[in-house]
C-alpha positions, 0 to 999 in steps of 0.5 A, a space after each residue: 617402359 621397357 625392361 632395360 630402361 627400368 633396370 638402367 634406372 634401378 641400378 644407378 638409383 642403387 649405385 648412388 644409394 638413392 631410394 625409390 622414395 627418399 626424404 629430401 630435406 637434409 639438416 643437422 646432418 640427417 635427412 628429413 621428409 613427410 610422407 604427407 608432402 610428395 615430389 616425383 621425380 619424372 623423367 623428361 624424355 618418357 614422362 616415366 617416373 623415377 622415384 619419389 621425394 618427400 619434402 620438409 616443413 618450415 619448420 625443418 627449413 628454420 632447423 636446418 638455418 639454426 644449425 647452419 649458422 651455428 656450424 658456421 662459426 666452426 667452419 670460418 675458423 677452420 684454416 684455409 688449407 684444411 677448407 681447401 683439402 675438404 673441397 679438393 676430397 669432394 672433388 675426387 669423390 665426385 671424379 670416382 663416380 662421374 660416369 654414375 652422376 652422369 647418367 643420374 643428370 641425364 636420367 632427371 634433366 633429359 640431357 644425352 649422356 655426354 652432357 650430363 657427364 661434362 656437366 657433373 665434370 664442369 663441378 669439379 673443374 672450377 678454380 679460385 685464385 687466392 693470389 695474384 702477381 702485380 703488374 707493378 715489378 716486385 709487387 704481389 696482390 693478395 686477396 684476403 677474404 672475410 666469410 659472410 657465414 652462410 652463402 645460399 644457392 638457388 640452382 636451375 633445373 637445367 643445370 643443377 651440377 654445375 651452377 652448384 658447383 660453381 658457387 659452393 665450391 667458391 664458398 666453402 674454400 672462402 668460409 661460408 656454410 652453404 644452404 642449398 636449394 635445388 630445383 624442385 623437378 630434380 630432387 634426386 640430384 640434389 640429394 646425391 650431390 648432398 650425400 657425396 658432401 656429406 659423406 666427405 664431411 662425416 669422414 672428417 669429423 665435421 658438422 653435416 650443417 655446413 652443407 644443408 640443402 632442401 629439396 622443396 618449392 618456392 616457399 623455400 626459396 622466398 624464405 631462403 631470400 628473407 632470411 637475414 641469416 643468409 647474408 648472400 643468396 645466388 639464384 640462377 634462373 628465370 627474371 621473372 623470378 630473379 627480381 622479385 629473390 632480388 628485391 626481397 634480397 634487397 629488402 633486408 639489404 643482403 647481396 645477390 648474385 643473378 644468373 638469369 635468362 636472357 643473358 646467352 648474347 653472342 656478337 656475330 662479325 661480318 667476316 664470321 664463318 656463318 656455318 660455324 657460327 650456327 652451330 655455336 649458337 645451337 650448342 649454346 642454346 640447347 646445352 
């Protein structure tokens, strides 16, 4: 590896206050890790490393849920509006260091760098309508939304910003704590996004266990899906493995919300601009 790629990736480990080994389990509000249990981080353009991850047990996965659950019943209380500016600081602290968490996504996912800053934009873009105008004059329809308590989130390696983003921040502003499992081959993104929430939340005097996330393998998500205290799971990723989170989901008669392959279907008229159309299809396929 050359010199300025090494320095590159020294210098944005630095600016996002990630170690070279970093432990990768975050409950309670502290990060938890064993030295016995080790991840690397690889970058999938050169295969070159980018620092390491020590994972927790199940035992710090059981302690993260008791805290998670318990933060809970503070969080769904806490009025809406409060939620919403919590939501809304940890927007404007991802918007701060955009450029930075791009080049993390680019770095770890392998994406050019344009698309791993549009994608660390596309988490801080979603909205949420919480009233709506009726079709029906003088009517107005409004949405009231009862907290499940915990919400997980199974987020892919391909995109591990922007699906978090799309079900946390729906969560949190609804009321729910949110226990996160990010993919395990991009562990670094997982605990900078963790930081930034966690540093939001500390600045407001609240529980870091509303936001409890684990860097860790498949166990961790079969124990996330048959946990009856996660009464929502979303898991974005392959069928194969979106069956059997929905199946052990279904199980224990929880909800599931699927995002999984095979669903990029594009309809092309017989009037379409074929060129045009060709390029759609690629962005769609390799975005």
């Amino acid at each position: 590896m050359c010199r300025d790629v090494r320095e590159e990736r020294v210098h944005v480990l630095s600016e996002i206050d990630l170690s070279v080994v970093h432990p990768g389990y975050y409950v309670n509000g502290k990060w938890k890790g064993r030295s016995s249990s080790m991840v690397t981080s690889v970058n999938p353009v050169d295969n070159e490393t980018i620092a390491a991850v020590t994972e927790g047990s199940i035992e710090d996965y059981e302690e993260g849920i008791q805290a998670c659950s318990k933060a809970a019943k503070l969080w769904m209380k806490t009025p809406v509006s409060k939620r919403c500016e919590i939501v809304r600081q940890i927007g404007d602290a991802l918007r701060a260091k955009l450029q930075l968490f791009g080049r993390l996504v680019s770095l770890e996912v392998g994406k050019i760098l344009v698309e791993g800053i549009g994608e660390v934009q596309s988490q801080v873009s979603p909205g949420i309508t919480l009233f709506n105008s009726s079709t029906g004059q003088n009517h107005v329809t409004l949405q009231l939304r009862n907290p499940f308590g915990v919400v997980g989130v199974i987020t892919p390696f391909n995109f591990p910003c922007a699906v978090l983003g799309r079900n946390a921040c729906m969560a949190l502003v609804t009321g729910n704590c949110v226990v996160w499992k990010g993919s395990r081959t991009t562990p670094l993104v997982t605990i900078a996004i963790t930081k930034l929430v966690a540093g939001v939340l500390k600045n407001n005097n609240l529980p870091g266990a509303i936001f409890t996330s684990f860097c860790g393998g498949a166990p961790i998500g079969q124990a996330m899906a048959e946990d009856k205290r996660i009464p929502l799971v979303s898991f974005t990723g392959t069928s194969k493995v979106g069956l059997m989170v929905q199946q052990r989901v279904n199980d224990r008669f929880g909800k599931c919300l699927l995002e999984l392959s095979g669903n990029n279907a594009i309809t092309v008229m017989g009037d379409a601009d074929i060129p045009l159309v060709v390029q759609a299809v690629l962005l769609d396929a390799v975005a």
